[in-house]
C-alpha positions in Angstrom: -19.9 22.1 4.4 -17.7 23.4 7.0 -18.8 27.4 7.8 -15.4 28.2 9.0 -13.3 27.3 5.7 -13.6 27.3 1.7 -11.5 24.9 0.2 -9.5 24.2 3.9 -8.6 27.5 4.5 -10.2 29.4 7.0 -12.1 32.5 6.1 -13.0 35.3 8.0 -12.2 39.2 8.4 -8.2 37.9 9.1 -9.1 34.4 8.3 -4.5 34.1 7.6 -4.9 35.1 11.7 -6.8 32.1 12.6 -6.4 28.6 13.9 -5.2 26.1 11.6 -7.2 23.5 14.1 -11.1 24.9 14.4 -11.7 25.3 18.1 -12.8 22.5 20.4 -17.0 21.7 20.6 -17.5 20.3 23.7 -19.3 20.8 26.9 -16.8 19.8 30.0 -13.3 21.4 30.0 -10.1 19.2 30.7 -7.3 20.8 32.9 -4.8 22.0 31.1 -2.0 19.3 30.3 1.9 19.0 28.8 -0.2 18.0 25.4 -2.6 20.7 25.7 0.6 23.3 26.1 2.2 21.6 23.6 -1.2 22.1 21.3 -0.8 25.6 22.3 2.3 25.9 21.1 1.4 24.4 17.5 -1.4 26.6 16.7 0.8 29.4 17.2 3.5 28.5 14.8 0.5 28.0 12.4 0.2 31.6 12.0 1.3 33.5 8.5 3.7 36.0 8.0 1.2 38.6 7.4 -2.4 39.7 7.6 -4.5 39.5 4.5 -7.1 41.8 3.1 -9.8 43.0 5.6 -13.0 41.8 4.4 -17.0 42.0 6.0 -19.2 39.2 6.6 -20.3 37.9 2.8 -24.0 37.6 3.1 -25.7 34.3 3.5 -22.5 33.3 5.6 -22.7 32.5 9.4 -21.7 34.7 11.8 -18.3 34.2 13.7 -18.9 35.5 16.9 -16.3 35.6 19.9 -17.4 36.0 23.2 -14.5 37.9 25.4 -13.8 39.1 28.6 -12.0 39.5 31.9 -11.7 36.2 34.1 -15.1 35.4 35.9 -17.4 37.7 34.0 -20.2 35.1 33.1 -18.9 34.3 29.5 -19.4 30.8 29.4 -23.0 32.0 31.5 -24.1 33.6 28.6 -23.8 30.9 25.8 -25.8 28.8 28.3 -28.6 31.1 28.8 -28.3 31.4 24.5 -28.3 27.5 23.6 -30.7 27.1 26.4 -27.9 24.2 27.1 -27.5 23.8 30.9 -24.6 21.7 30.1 -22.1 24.1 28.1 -19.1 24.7 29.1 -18.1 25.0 33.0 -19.3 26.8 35.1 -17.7 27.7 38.5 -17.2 30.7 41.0 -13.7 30.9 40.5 -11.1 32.7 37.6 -10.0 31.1 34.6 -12.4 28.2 34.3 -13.1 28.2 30.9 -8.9 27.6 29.3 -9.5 26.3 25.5 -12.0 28.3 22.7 -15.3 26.1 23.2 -17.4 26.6 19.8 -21.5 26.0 19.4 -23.9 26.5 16.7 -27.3 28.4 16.6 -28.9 27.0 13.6 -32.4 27.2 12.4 -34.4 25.1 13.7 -36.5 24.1 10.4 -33.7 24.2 7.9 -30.7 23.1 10.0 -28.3 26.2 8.1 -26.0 27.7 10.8 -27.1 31.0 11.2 -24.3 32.0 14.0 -21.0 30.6 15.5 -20.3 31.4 19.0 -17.2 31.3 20.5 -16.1 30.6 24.2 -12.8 31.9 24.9 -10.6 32.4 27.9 -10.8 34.7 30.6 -8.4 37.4 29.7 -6.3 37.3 33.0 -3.4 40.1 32.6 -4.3 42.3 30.3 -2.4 45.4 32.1 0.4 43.4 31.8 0.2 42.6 28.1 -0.8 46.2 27.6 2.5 47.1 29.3 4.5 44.4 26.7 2.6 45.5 23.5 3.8 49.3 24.6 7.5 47.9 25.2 7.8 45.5 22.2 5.6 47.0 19.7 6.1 50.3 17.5 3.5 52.4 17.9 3.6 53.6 14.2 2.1 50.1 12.9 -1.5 49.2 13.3 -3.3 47.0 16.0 -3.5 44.2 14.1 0.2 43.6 13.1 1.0 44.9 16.8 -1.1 41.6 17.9 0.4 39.7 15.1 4.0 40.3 16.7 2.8 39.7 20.0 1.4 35.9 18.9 4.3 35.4 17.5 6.7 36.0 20.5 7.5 33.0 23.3 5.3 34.7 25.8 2.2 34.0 23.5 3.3 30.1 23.8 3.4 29.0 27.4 4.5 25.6 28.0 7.9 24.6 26.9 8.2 27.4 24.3 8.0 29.8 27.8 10.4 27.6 29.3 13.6 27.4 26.8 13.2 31.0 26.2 13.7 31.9 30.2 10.8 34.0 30.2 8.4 34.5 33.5 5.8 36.2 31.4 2.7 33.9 29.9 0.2 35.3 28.2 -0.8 32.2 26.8 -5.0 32.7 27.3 -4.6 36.1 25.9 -2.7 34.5 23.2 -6.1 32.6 22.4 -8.3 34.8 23.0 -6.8 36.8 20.6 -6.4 34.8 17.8 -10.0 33.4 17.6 -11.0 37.4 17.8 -8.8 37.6 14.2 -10.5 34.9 13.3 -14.1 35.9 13.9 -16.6 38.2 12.6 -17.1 40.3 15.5 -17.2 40.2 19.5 -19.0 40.9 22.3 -17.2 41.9 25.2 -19.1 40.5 28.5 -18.9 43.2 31.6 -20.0 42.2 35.2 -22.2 45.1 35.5 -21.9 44.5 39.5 -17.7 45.4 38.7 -16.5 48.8 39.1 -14.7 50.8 36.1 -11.0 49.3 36.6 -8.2 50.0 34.4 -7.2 46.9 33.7 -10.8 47.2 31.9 -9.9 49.5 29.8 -6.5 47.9 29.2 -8.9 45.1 27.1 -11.0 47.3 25.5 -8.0 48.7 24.3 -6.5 45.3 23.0 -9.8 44.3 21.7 -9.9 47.3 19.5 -6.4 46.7 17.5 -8.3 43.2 16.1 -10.2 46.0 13.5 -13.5 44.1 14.1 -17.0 45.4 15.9 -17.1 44.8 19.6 -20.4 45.4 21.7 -20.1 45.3 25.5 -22.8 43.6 26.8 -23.8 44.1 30.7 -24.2 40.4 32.6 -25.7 40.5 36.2 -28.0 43.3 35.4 -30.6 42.5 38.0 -28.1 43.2 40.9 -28.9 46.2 43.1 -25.0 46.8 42.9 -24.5 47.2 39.2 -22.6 49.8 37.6 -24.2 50.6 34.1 -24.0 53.8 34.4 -20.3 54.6 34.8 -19.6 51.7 32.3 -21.1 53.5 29.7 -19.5 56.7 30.4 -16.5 55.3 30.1 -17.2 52.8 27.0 -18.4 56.1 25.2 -15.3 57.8 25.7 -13.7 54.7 23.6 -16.3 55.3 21.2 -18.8 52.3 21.9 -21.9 54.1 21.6 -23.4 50.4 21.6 -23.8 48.1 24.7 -26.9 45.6 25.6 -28.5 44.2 28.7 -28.1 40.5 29.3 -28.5 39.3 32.6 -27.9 35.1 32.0 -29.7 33.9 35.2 -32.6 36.1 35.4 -33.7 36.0 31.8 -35.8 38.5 29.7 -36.2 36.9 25.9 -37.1 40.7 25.1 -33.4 41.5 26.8 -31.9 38.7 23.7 -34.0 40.0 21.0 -32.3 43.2 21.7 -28.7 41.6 21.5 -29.1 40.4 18.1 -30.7 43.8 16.8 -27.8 45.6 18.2 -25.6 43.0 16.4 -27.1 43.5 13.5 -26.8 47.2 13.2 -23.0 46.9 13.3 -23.0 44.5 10.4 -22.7 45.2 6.9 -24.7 41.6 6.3 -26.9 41.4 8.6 -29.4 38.4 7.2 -28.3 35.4 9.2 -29.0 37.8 12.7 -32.5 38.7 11.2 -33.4 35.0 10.4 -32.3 33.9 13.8 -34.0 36.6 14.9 -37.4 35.2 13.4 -36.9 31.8 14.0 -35.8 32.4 17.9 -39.8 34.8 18.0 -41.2 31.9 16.5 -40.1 28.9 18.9 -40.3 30.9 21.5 -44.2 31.6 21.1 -44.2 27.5 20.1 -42.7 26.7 23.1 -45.0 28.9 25.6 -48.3 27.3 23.0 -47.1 24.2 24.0 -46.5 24.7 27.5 -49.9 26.1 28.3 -51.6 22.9 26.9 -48.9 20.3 28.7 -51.0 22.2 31.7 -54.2 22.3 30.1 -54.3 19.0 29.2 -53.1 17.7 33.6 -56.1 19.8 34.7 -58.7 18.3 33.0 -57.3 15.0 33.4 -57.6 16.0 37.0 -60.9 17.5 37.0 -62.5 14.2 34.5 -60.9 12.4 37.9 -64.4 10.2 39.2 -64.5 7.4 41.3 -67.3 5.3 42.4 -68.4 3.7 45.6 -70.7 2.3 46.7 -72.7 4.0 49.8 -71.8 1.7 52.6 -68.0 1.6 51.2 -65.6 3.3 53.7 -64.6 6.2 51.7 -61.0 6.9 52.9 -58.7 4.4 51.5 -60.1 5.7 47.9 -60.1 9.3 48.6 -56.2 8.2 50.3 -55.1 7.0 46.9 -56.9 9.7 44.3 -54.7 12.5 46.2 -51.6 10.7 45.4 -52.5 9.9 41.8 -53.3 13.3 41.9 -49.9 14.2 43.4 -47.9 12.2 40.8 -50.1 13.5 38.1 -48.6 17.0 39.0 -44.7 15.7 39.1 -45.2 14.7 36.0 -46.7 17.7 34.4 -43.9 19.8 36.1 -41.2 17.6 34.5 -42.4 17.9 31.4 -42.5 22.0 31.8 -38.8 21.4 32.6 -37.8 19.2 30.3 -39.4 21.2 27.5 -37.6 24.6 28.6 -34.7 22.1 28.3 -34.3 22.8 32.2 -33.1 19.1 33.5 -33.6 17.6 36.9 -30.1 16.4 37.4 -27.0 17.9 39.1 -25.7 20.3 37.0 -27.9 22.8 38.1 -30.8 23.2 40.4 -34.1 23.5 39.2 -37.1 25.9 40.4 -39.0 22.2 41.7 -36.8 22.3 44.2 -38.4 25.3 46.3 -40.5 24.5 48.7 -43.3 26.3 47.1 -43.2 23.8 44.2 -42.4 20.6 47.0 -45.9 21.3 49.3 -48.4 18.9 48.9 -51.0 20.2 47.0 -53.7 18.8 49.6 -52.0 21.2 52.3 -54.5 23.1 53.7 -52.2 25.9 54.4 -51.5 25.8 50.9 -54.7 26.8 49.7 -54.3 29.7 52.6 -51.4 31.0 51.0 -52.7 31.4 47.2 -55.6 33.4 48.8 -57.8 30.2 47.7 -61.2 29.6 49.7 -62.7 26.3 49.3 -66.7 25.8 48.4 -67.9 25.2 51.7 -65.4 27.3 53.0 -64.5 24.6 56.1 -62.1 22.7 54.2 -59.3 21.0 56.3 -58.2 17.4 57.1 -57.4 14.3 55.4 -59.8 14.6 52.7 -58.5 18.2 51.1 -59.4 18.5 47.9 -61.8 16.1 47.5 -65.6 16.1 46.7 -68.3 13.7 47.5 -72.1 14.5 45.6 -74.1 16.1 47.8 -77.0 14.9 45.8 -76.0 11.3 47.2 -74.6 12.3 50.2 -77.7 12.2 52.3 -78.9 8.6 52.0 -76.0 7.2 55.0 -76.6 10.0 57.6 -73.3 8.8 59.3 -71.3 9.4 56.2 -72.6 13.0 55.3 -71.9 13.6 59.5 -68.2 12.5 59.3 -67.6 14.3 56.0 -69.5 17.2 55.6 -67.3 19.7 57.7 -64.2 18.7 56.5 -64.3 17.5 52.6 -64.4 21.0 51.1 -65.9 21.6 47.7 -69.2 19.6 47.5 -71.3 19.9 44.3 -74.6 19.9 44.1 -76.7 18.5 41.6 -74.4 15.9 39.5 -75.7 12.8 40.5 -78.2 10.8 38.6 -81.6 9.6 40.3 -80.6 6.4 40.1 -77.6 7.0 41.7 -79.8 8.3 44.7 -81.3 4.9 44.3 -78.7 2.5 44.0 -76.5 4.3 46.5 -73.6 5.1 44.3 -71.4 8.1 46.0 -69.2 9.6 43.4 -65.8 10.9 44.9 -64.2 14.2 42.7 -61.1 16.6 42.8 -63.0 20.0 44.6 -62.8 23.1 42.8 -60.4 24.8 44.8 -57.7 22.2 44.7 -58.2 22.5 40.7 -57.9 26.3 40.7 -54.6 25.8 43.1 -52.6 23.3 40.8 -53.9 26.0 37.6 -52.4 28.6 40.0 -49.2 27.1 41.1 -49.0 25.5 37.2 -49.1 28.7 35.9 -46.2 30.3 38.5 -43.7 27.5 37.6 -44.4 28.4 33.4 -43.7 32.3 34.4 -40.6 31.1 36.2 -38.9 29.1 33.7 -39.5 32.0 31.4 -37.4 34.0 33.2 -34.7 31.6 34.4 -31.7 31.8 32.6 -30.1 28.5 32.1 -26.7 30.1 34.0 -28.9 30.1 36.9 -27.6 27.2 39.4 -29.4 28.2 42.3 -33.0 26.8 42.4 -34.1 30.6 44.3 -32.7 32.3 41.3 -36.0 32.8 40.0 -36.9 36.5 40.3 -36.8 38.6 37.3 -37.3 42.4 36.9 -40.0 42.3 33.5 -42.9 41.4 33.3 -45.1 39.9 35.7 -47.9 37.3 34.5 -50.5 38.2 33.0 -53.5 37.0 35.7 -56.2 39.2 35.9 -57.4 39.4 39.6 -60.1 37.1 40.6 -62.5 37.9 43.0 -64.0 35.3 45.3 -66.2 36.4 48.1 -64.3 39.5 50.1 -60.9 37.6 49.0 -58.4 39.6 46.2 -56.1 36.4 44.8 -54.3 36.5 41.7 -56.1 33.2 40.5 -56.5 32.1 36.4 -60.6 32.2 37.4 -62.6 32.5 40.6 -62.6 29.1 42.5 -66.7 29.0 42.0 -66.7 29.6 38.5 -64.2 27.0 36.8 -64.1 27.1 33.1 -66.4 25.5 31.1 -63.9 23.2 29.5 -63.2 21.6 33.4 -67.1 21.9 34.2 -67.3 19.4 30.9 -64.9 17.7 31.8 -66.4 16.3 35.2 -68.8 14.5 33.4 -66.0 12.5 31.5 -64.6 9.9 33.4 -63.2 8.4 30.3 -61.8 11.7 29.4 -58.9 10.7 32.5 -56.1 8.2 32.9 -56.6 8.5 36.2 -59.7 7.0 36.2 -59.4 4.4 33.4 -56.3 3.3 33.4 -55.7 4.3 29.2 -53.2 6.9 29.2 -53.5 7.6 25.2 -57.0 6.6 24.7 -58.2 9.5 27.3 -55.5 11.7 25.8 -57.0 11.7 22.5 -60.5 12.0 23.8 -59.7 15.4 26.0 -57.5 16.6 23.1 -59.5 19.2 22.0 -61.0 20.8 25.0 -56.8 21.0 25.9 -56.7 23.4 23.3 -59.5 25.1 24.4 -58.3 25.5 27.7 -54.6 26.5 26.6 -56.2 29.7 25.0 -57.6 30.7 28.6 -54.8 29.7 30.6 -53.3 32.3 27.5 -55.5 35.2 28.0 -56.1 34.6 31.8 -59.4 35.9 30.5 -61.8 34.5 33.6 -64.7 32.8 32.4 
């Protein structure tokens, strides 16, 4: 059942007010045409005669919510960062992108029930000027709403043709929709650029908003600017009597910073269930989602770690070592991909994604990588070709040659892991070293904290600060060295110390993607809870 009407009508707090034709639910706006002015013109004439009786949301029903706004104030921004939907709408530095009411659904996620409606509308563009109109055209004696009423009514609500014929200059045609969906809907929220001055053509909305009789709750976008102007906005939003406002910056993201919208929602409602269950439901996938993350990169370590391969001691070690760094390499892509892809952040061109710094682009095997996480190899001479890689020391020594060409520049080798009869046979084993594996937990673990704070408004792949929290990594100390590390590079966790005695446990090693994943499934878990707690082992 449609949420919007009962029996074809629409319903809402002035649901005679609203749009005979529900508002469009796309992504990518069209330009504005003779049929969409034409459209224009029809809902229009599909208004009554006269408003009805002003009602509050019933409970159990969704929640009509219009986002408003001056031109160019992140609105459509917002709803992105919301639906965690990098394709809403259109987004562009430039006034008067959005021109038609865009509509999307927040539903829950386990029963499917719309919980909340959100509306897109128009930038409003000349508010002064309709201010000026309302004042000229409108008595003063009748209430906002039938003042608005009147004002839909007239040609310069129209545009188009109806504009023309009636030799009018004048088109208020976005403020004309704007304006209707806000008589249609439950309540508002009206989207300031905090990094704006107080302007009166500000105040001129506010004061528009208000005659549609329903709550409106200014909520601050571009928060994290060093130029924002909170403070005077709220001086002058109390004077108006808006005693509420919210923080919600829709490129550098705080899910605390959402939570709070709804709650502030919600104390303005007489009905406030749908908001709570949302509410709920967004806590809960939002823990789910971060669960689920930390074993995707659980789950790429100790495929990395049960990495083994086998020579034989008169084998020229360097092709092999050549090709585990770039399984290793693809190994990571692919774990960052699916971090992406689950936080519904997409590598296309819509929007650029944090992979694209160059933090997230250097090759793990870079010995000036390691440098700059603070990460000191094992034997604490790693550089070269063979970064990152391990050779058993235990079977090192039987080809003196080898052991000379590789034991200044391998980094990481492990003692005692080699069977006696691999001393006899001559088997070397070759190993990811224990520093490269504490880097890609590291760097892993950086890209996660990012995309939890990336709103998905963001188009810029360095607009990844945020001002919250910072992750949760305890220090680790190794020798004289302070790095923020998940665990000291000599002490791995138990679960990747296992691991290295599981070749089968990898992919990379056997070849059977699903098989290996099944047999390292529960040590991912495992793991997960560390990579969790950053307690070090």
């Amino acid at each position: 059942m449609d949420n919007n009407k009962t029996n074809g009508q629409p319903v809402g707090l002035f649901a005679d007010k609203a749009l005979k034709d529900e508002p469009r639910v796309g992504y990518v706006e069209a330009a504005p045409t003779a049929s969409t002015q034409t459209h224009a013109t029809e809902e229009s004439n599909n208004l009554t005669a006269h408003a009805g009786k002003k009602t509050t949301i019933a409970s159990g029903e969704a929640l009509k919510l219009a986002v408003v706004g001056h031109t160019n104030t992140g609105k459509t921004s917002i709803l992105r960062t919301l639906l965690r939907d990098v394709y809403f709408g259109e987004v562009k530095n430039e006034a008067a992108t959005t021109r038609h009411v865009e509509q999307a659904k927040l539903t829950d996620s386990q029963t499917g029930e719309d919980l909340v409606i959100l509306y897109d509308t128009p930038g409003l563009e000349d508010a002064s000027g309709l201010m000026d109109w309302l004042e000229d055209n409108t008595a003063s004696r009748r209430d906002g709403i039938e003042r608005l009423q009147q004002f839909l009514a007239a040609d310069i609500a129209q545009g188009g043709d109806a504009l023309t014929s009636s030799g009018g200059n004048d088109d208020y045609s976005q403020e004309a929709k704007v304006i209707r969906q806000l008589l249609a809907s439950d309540m508002a929220i009206y989207v300031v650029d905090a990094r704006e001055p107080v302007l009166g053509k500000y105040k001129d909305e506010l004061a528009i908003l208000s005659w549609a009789a329903i709550p409106v709750m200014p909520v601050f976008n571009f928060t994290d600017s060093q130029d924002a102007n909170i403070d005077d906005w709220q001086t002058m939003l109390a004077r108006r009597n808006l005693h509420i406002s919210t923080r919600f910056d829709s490129v550098a993201f705080e899910f605390e910073d959402e939570m709070r919208l709804w709650q502030n929602l919600a104390t303005m409602l007489t009905h406030s269930e749908m908001l709570e269950q949302l509410m709920a439901r967004r806590t809960e996938n939002w823990a789910q989602l971060y669960d689920e993350a930390n074993i995707i990169i659980a789950d790429f370590l100790l495929n990395v770690a049960a990495f083994v391969h086998e020579i034989n001691e008169d084998d020229d070690p360097m092709p092999i070592l050549a090709q585990m760094q770039e399984a290793v390499r693809q190994s990571e892509r692919a774990m960052q991909h699916n971090l992406l892809n689950l936080y519904k952040f997409y590598d296309n061109a819509v929007a650029a994604t944090p992979l694209e710094l160059q933090a997230y682009q250097q090759d793990p095997f870079d010995p000036e990588l390691l440098k700059s996480y603070g990460i000191r190899t094992t034997s604490g001479a790693a550089a070269g070709a063979l970064l990152g890689l391990g050779i058993d020391a235990a079977a090192l020594g039987t080809t003196l040659g080898l052991g000379a060409a590789i034991g200044g520049i391998a980094g990481g080798l492990l003692s005692n892991t080699s069977s006696i009869a691999d001393k006899i046979t001559g088997v070397k084993r070759l190993y990811i070293d224990p520093a490269t594996l504490t880097l890609l937990a590291t760097r892993a673990i950086d890209l996660l904290t990012a995309l939890r704070h990336r709103g998905h408004a963001a188009t810029d792949a360095t607009q990844l600060l945020y001002k919250g929290e910072k992750p949760n990594i305890e220090p680790a100390l190794d020798d004289d060295d302070h790095t923020v590390t998940p665990w000291p590079t000599h002490k791995l966790p138990s679960e990747l110390k296992k691991a290295r005695g599981k070749p089968q446990w990898s992919s990379l090693s056997s070849g059977k993607s699903e098989q290996a994943q099944l047999l390292r499934a529960d040590m991912a878990w495992s793991l997960a809870s560390k990579l969790q707690s950053r307690e070090p082992e």
